[in-house]
N, C-alpha and C positions, 0 to 999 in steps of 0.2 A: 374539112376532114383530111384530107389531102398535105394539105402544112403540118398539123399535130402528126399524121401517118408520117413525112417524111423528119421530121425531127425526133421522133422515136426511134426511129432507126439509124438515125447518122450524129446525133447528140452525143454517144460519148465516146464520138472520134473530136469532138471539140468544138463542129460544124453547127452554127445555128441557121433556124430557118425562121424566117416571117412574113406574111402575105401583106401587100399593099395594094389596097381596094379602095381609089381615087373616088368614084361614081365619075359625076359629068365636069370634065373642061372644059373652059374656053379656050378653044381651037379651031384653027379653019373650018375646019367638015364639022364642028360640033359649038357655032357659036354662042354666045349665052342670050342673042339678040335673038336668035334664029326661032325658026317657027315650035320647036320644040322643047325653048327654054323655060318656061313658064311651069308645066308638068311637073319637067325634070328638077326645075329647082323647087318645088311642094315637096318633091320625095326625099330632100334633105333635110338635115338638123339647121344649118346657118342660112335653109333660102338660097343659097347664091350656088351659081358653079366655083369650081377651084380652079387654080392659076396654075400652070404648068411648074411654075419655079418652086411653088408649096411643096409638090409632088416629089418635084428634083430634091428638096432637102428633104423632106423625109425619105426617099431610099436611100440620099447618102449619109444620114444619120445613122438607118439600120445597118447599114453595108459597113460600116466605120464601127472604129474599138472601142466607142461610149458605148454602143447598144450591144455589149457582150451578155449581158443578164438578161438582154431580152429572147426568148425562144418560145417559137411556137404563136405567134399573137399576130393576130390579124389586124391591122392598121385600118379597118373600116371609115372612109373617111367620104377596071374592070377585074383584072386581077393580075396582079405580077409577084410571082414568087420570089423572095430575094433570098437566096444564100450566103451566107458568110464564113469566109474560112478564118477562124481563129489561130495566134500564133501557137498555141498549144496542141492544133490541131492533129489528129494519125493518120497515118496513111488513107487514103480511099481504098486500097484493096484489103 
């Protein structure tokens, strides 16, 4: 709610907003061997945990001027809101 609220309001100054919702990585404190990985990957669609570099390209996909069209859309795939200021963008005040 939180994403659509802030893309309502700042959308036509130019500005899109989109939420990227990783679930579980494989990472130190969170490995996919680790005692918790088995739970965590039932509770996805592909079984597996995600790779940090997956992550990385989708925020810089969102954050980059191919995903101009996209606003408001939650990347369900903990949460990280990504803003993008487009060149069309207005002022923030």
């Amino acid at each position: 709610m939180f994403t659509q609220a802030l893309a309502r309001e700042i959308g036509s100054r130019g500005i899109t907003v989109n939420n990227v919702q990783p679930g579980p990585i494989d990472t130190e404190l969170n490995p996919a061997s680790g005692d918790w990985a088995v739970p965590q990957k039932a509770a996805t669609a592909l079984d597996r945990y995600g790779r940090v570099d997956e992550i990385a390209a989708m925020v810089a996909f969102v954050a980059g001027p191919e995903s101009a069209l996209f606003h408001s859309i939650l990347k369900s795939m903990t949460a990280m809101v990504c803003v993008r200021l487009s060149s069309h963008a207005k002022s923030l005040k």
